[in-house]
C-alpha positions in Angstrom: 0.0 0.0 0.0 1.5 3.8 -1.2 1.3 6.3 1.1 -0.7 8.1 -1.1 -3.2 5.5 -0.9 -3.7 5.6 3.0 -3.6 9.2 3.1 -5.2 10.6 -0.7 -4.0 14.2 -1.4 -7.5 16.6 -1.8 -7.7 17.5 -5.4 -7.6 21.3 -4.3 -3.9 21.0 -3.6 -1.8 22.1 -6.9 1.5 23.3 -5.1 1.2 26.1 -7.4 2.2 24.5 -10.7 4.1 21.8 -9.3 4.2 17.6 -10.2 0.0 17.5 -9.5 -0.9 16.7 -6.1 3.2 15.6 -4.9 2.7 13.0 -1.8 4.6 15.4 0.4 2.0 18.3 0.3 -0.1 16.7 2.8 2.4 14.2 4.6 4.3 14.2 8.1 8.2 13.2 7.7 9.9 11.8 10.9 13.2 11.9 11.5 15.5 8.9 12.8 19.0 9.5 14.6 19.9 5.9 13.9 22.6 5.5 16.8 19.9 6.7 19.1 16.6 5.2 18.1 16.8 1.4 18.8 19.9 -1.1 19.4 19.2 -4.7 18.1 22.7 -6.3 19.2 23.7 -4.9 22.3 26.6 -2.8 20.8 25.4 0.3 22.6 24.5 2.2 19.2 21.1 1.8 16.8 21.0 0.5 13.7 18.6 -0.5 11.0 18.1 -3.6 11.9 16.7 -2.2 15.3 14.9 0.5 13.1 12.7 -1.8 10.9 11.8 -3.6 14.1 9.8 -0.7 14.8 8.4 0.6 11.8 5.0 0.1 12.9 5.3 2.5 15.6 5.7 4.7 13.1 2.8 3.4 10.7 0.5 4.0 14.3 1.6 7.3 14.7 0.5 8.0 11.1 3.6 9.5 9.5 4.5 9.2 5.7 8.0 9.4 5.3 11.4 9.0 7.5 14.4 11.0 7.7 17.0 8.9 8.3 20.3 10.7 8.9 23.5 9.4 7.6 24.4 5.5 8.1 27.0 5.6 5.3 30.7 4.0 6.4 32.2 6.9 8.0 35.0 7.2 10.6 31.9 8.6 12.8 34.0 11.9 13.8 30.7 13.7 13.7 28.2 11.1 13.9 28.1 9.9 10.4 28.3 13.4 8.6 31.9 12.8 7.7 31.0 10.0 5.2 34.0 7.6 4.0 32.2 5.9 1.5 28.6 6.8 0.2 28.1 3.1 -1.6 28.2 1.7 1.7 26.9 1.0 5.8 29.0 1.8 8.0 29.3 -1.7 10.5 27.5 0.4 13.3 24.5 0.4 11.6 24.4 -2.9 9.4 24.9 -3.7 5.8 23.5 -2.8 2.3 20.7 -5.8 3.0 19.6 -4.5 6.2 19.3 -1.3 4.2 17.0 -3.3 1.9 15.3 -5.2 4.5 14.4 -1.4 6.2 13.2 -0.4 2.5 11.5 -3.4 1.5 8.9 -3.8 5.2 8.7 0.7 5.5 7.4 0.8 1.6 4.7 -2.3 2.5 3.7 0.2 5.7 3.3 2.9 3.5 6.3 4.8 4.5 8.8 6.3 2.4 12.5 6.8 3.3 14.5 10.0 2.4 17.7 9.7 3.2 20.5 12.1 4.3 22.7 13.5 1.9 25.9 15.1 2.8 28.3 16.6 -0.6 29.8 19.6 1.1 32.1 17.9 2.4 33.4 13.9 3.1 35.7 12.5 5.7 39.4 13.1 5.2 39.0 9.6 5.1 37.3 9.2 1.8 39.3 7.5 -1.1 38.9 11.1 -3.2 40.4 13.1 -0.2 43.4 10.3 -0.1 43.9 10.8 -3.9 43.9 14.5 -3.4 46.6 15.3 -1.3 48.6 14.3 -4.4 49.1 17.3 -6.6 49.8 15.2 -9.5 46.6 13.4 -9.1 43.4 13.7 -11.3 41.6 14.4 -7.4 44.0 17.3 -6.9 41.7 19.6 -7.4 38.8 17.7 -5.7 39.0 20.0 -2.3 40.0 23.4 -1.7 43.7 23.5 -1.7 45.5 26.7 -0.6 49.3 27.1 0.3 50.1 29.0 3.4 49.7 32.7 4.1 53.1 34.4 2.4 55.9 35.0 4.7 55.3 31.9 7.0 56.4 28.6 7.3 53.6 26.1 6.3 52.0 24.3 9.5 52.9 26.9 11.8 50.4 29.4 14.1 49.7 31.9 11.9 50.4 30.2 8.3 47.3 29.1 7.9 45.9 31.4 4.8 43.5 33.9 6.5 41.5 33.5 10.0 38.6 31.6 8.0 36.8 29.2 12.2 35.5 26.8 11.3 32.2 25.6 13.1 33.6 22.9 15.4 36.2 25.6 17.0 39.4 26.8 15.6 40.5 27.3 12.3 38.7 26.4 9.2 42.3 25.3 7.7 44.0 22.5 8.6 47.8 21.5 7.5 48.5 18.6 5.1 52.1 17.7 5.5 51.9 15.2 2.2 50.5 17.9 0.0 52.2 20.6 1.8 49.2 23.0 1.7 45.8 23.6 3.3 42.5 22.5 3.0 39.3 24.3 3.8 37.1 22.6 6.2 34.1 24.8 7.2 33.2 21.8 10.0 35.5 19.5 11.9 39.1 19.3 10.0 37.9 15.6 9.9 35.2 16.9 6.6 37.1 18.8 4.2 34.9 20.8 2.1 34.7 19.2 -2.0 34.8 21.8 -4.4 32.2 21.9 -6.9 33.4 24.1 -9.2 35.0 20.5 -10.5 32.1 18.9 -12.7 33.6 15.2 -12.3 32.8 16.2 -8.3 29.0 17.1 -9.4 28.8 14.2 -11.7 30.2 11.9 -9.3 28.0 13.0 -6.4 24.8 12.8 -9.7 26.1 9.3 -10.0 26.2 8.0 -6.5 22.8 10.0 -5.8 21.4 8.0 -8.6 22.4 5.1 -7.5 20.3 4.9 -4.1 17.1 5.9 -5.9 18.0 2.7 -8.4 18.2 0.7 -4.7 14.8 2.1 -3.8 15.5 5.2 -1.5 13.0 7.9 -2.2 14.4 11.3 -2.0 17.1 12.8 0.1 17.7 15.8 2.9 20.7 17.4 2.0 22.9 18.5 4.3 24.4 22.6 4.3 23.3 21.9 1.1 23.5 25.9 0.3 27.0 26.3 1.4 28.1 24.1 -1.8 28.7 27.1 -4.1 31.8 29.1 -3.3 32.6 32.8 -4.1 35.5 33.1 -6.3 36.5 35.0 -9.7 36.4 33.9 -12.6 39.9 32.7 -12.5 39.0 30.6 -9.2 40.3 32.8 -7.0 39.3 33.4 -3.5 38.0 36.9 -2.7 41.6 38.4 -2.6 43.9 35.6 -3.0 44.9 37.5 -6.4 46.5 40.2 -3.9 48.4 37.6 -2.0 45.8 37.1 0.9 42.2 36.0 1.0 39.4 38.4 2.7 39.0 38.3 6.2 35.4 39.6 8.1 36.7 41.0 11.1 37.4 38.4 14.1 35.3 37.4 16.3 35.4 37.0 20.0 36.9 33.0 19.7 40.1 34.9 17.2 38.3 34.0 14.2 36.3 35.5 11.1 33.5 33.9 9.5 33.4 32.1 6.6 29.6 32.3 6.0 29.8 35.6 3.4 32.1 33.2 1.1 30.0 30.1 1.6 26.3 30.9 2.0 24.0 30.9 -1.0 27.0 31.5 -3.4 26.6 32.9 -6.5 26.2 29.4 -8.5 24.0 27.3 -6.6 20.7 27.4 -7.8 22.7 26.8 -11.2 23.7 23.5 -9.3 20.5 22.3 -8.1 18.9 23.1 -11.6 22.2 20.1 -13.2 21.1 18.0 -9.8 17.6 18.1 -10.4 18.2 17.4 -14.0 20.9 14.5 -13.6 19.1 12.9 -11.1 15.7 13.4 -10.6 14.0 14.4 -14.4 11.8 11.5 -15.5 11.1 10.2 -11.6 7.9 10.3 -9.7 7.5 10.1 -5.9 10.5 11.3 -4.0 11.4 14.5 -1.9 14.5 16.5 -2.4 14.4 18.9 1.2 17.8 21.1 1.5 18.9 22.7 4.8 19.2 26.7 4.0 22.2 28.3 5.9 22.0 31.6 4.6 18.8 31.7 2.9 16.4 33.7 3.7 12.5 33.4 3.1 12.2 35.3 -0.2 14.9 32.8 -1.4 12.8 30.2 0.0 10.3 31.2 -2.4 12.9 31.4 -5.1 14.6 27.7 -4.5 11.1 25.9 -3.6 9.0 27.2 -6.7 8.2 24.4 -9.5 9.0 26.4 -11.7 13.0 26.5 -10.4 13.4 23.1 -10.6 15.8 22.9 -7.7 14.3 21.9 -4.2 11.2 20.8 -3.0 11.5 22.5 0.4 14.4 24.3 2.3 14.7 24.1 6.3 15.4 27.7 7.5 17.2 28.8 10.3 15.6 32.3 11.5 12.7 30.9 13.9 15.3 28.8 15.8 17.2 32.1 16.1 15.3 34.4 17.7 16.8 33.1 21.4 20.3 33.5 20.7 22.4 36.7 20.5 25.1 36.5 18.3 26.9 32.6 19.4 24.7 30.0 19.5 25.9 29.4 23.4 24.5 33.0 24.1 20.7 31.7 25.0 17.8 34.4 25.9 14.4 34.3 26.9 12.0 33.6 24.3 9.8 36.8 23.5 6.9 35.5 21.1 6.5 37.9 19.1 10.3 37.8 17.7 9.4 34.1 16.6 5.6 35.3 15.4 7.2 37.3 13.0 9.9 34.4 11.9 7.2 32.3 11.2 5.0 34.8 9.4 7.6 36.1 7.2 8.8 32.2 6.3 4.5 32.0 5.3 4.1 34.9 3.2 7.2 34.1 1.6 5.3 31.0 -0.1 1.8 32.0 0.0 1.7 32.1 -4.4 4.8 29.7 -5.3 7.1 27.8 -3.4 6.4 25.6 -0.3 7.7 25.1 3.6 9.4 23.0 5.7 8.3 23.0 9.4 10.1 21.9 11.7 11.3 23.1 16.1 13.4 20.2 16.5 15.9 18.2 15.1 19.1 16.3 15.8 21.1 20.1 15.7 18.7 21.9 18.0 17.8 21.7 22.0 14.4 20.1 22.4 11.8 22.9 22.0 10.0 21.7 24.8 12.8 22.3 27.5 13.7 25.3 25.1 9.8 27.2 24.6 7.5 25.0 27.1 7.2 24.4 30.8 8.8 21.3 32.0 8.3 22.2 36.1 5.1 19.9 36.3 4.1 17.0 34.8 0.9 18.7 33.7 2.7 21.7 32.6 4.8 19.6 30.4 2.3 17.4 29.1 0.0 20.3 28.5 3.2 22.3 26.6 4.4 20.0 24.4 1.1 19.4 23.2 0.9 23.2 22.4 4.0 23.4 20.7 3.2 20.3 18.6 -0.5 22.5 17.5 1.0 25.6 16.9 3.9 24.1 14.7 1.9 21.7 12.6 -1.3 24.0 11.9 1.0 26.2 9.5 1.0 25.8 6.1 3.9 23.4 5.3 5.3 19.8 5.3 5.7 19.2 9.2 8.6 17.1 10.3 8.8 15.2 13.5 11.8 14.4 15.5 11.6 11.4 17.1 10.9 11.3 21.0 8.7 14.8 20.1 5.7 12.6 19.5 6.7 11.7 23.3 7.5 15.1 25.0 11.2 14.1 25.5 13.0 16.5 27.4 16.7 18.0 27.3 19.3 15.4 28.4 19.6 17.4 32.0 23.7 16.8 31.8 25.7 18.6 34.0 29.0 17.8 33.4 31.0 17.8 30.1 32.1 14.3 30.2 28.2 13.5 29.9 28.4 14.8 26.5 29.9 13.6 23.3 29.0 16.0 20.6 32.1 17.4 18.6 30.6 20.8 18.7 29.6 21.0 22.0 33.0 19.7 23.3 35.3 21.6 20.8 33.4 25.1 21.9 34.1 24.6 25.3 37.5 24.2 25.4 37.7 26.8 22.9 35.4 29.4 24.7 36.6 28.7 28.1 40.0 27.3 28.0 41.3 29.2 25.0 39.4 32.3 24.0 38.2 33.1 27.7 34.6 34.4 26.4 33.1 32.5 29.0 33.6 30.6 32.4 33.1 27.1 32.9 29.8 27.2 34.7 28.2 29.2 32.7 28.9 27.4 29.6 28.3 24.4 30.9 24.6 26.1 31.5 25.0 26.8 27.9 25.4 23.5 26.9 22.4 22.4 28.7 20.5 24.6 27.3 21.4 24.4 24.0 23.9 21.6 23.3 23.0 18.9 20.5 23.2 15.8 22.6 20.1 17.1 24.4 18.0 15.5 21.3 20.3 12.8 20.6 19.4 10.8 23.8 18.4 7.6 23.2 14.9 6.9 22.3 12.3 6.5 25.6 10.3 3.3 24.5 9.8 2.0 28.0 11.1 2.1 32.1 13.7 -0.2 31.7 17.2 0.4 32.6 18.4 1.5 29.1 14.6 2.3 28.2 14.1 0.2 26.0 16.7 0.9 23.5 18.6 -2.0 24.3 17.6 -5.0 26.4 18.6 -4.2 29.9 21.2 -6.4 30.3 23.5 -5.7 27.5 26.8 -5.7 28.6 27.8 -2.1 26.8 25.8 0.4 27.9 24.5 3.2 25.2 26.6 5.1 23.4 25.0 8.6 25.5 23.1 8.1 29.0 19.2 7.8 28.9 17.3 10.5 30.5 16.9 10.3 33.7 13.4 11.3 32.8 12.5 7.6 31.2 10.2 6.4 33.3 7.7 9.4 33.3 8.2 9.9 29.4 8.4 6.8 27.1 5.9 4.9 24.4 4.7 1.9 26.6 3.3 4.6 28.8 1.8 6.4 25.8 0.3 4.7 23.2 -2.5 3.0 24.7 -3.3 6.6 26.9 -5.8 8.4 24.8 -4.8 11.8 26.9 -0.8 11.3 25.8 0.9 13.2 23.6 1.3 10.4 21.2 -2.1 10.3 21.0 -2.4 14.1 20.8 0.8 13.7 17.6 -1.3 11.2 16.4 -4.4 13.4 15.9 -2.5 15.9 14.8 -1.3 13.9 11.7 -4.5 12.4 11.0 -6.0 16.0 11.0 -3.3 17.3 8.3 -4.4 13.8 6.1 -7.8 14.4 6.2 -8.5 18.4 6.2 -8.2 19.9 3.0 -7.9 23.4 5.3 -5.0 22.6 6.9 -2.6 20.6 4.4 -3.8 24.0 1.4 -5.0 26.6 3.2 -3.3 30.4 2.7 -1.8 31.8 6.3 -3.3 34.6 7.8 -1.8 36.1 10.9 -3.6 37.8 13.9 -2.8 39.9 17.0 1.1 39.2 15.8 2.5 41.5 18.7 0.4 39.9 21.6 3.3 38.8 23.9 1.5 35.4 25.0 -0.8 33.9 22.2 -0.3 33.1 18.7 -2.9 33.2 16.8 -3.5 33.0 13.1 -6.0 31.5 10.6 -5.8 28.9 7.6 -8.0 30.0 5.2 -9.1 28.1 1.7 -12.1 29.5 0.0 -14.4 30.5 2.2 -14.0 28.5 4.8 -11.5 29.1 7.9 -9.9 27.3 10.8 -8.7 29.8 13.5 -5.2 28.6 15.8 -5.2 29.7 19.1 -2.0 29.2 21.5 -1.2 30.3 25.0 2.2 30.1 24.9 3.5 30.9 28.3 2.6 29.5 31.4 0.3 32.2 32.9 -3.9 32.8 32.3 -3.5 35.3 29.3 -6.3 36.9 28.1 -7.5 36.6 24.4 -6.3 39.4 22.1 -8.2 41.7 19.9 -8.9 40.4 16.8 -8.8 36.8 17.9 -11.4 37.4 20.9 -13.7 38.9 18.2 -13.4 36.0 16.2 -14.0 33.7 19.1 -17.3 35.5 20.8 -19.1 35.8 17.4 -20.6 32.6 18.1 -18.5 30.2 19.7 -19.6 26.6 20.7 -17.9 23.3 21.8 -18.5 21.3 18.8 -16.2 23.1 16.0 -13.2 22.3 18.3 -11.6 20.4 15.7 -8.5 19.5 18.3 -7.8 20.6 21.9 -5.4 20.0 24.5 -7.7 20.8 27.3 -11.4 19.8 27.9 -13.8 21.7 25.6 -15.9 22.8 28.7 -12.6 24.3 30.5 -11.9 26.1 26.7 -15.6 27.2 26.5 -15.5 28.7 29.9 -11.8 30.4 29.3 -13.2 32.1 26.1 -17.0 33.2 28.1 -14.3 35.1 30.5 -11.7 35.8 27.8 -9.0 34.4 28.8 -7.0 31.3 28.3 -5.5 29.1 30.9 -1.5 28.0 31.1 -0.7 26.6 27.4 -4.4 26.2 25.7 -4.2 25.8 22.5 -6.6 24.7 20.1 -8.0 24.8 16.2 -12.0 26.1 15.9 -13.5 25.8 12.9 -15.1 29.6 12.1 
């Protein structure tokens, strides 16, 4: 059975000229972390074996398609994004007929599998990478090669050819000795950046894409996917190099400049994603091609995502998962709602005629959202948030993506100390920040890392109250690869499936409402009361009919705001409460007094 049979797209949706009614226009995607979702031999780490065991989980829950980030061989530097070979498993995870064994049971469930796609850089392991360090090679030119900085002595401080961080902490160059020269990593020096300028690096990366849609994959998230485009002359120069040294931004706090004005939405990549989209995907049906947008910004959403482009399906921005942090990532504020309100709006109207959305709070590079946004001090409270969040996010216009454990309420890891966490990032910027650069002290970045560290989504999955929780039988002899929660036996699936007042059940009907309302899968975005400090509000219209959103998103009674209070007291009455996450007579009673209680949130149909 296609997914498209178990949940049939209305005949109202065109995507604005696109491939008529695509299967993503009305689906849910939900994304694996495949060391962390389920352990099948006791290794500590998942793998697909342990992933197809519980693929009807997923089919229960109601999603269409899964995300599964990388399981290519890969020295595992940064957890499978420095990929070693692309034709291949890595050992962690299985072998090329587990991958088809995952394929073959997800596509009889209905489900589809994208897969991750990561061709701005490989490991420094990868056979090209080997071949290039060879200037004589035919790979030379493979990577971006650059001799030191004139005047110094190559592989000493300061050589290194301009102050170009790179993401994981310190500089974005790292010394060859074999080649004699540096290469450009914008991430760990483990994941050199590939330069695609080369056309035998396109074509090969065409080839190998081509090549998992032949073995049944259907579509791929592409990693930094808009950093692939350099900006260089037109003699392939760096901005500068011709003068002897390439640009710098000024330096940061850390010591170093950004790359991001050189690397972000270069000048050539929608030319690139026109050839992919041409190499690879002309004359297929059925798959999703999803990039994540560094640097893009709505308008260019609109731009990348319209049929007419023939680049991307969808884009994941990075704006609305911005608005809490002042300048690094570490430096975490308050949330004031209407900073994300008008994220969100802007990222609608940007696609309201062409183009189409990703929507997404959480993923294996972000905090939870509901530790980050909602109220974890209760049980009730947390219940009660996460069920908001969930509302709020999937009720825009957009292909919602779930991360796994969301459909749970899973929490932030709650580590305190940094040998409880082994993210690269997360490790690399403190010793940078505190040890090094002196920006911050150690407690307070260790608060930082709580807050907004990646391993805080990259706990392993909650299915039950065992010791591991389910992830691997109890009395494996290596434990998991990262702790479990100490949350698991208040949060985990046993607990939740069969409870109708869950918030797998409350996931649940928020899928099942996307499948089967025409309003909310098509409808145009209409914002209300967008400076209101505690709800967000906002309507989905299509035609002449109209489903009003209403979230309380603080933990305090707020009352209703202008225009949505008029909306609400023009004749409001229990049964057009398409979906709740309180009791309609406690909702009924909030909006008589004009008010709403701690995190209400709910759709009414007008």
């Amino acid at each position: 059975m296609t997914t498209s049979q178990r949940h049939p797209v209305p005949d109202t949706i065109h995507t604005n000229g696109a491939t008529p009614n695509p299967w993503w226009a009305n689906a849910v995607v939900y994304q694996i972390y495949p060391r962390s979702f389920q352990d099948s031999n006791g290794d500590g780490y998942g793998d697909l074996k342990g992933i197809t065991s519980r693929l009807e989980y997923l089919a229960d829950l109601g999603i269409d398609a899964i995300w599964l980030s990388p399981v290519y061989r890969s020295p595992q530097d940064d957890n499978g994004y420095d990929i070693s070979d692309y034709r291949d498993i890595d050992p962690m995870f299985g072998t090329l007929e587990d991958m088809d064994a995952l394929l073959t049971k997800a596509h009889g469930l209905g489900i589809k599998i994208v897969m991750d796609l990561v061709v701005n850089h490989t490991s420094d392991e990868h056979a090209w990478f080997q071949a290039s360090r060879d200037k004589n090679s035919s790979y030379a030119d493979w990577y971006w090669w650059r001799p030191a900085r004139e005047g110094h002595e190559p592989g000493t401080p300061g050589a290194e050819p301009n102050l170009w961080g790179g993401s994981f902490g310190g500089s974005a160059w790292q010394y060859d000795p074999q080649r004699g020269e540096y290469y450009l990593h914008t991430f760990s020096k483990k994941q050199p950046d590939l330069n695609w300028e080369n056309p035998q690096v396109r074509h090969a990366v065409y080839d190998m894409m081509n090549w998992w849609l032949d073995r049944g994959v259907d579509g791929f998230r592409m990693d930094v996917i808009t950093l692939i485009s350099k900006r260089i002359d037109e003699n392939g120069r760096l901005p500068g190099e011709s003068h002897g040294l390439i640009e710098d931004e000024p330096a940061g706090e850390e010591g170093y400049s950004s790359p991001w004005p050189f690397s972000m939405d270069g000048p050539r990549l929608d030319e690139y994603l026109k050839e992919m989209r041409h190499e690879v995907f002309e004359g297929r049906e059925g798959y999703l091609t999803v990039g994540e947008g560094q640097g893009i910004s709505p308008r260019r959403n609109e731009e990348v995502t319209d049929p007419a482009s023939k680049e991307l399906d969808m884009i994941f921005l990075f704006d609305h998962v911005g608005v809490d942090q002042r300048g690094a990532k570490w430096n975490m504020v308050p949330l004031h709602l209407p900073d994300l309100k008008h994220a969100m709006i802007e990222q609608q109207q940007a696609v309201q005629t062409k183009g189409w959305a990703s929507l997404y709070f959480n993923n294996h590079d972000q905090p939870r959202s509901l530790s980050r946004w909602g109220d974890t001090s209760t049980p009730q409270l947390r219940v009660k948030s996460a069920k908001a969040l969930g509302l709020l996010l999937h009720m825009h216009k957009g292909t919602p993506y779930v991360y796994q454990g969301e459909e749970l309420g899973m929490t932030n890891a709650g580590f305190t100390r940094l040998d409880q966490y082994r993210d690269l990032e997360s490790i690399n910027a403190y010793h940078q920040r505190v040890d090094e650069a002196h920006v911050q002290d150690a407690a307070s970045m260790l608060d930082s890392l709580a807050k907004v560290s990646r391993d805080n989504s990259r706990t392993p999955m909650q299915w039950d109250d065992s010791r591991y929780a389910g992830f691997e039988d109890p009395n494996a002899e290596r434990e998991p690869w990262l702790s479990v929660n100490g949350n698991k036996d208040e949060i985990n699936a046993v607990q939740e499936v069969g409870d109708a007042d869950s918030v797998f059940a409350f996931y649940r009907r928020l899928i099942e409402l996307r499948h089967t309302n025409d309003i909310v899968s098509a409808g145009v975005f209409e914002s209300l009361d967008v400076d209101d400090e505690h709800v967000y509000a906002f309507i989905r219209r299509l035609g002449d009919r109209r489903l009003l959103v209403v979230v309380n998103v603080s933990s305090e009674q707020a009352p209703l705001p202008a225009q949505t209070l008029l909306l609400l007291t023009e004749g409001f009455h229990e049964s057009k409460v398409l979906v709740s996450n309180e009791g309609t007579d406690a909702l009924a009673d909030g909006v008589a007094d004009g008010e709403l209680s701690p995190w209400s949130a709910f759709v009414y149909e007008i």
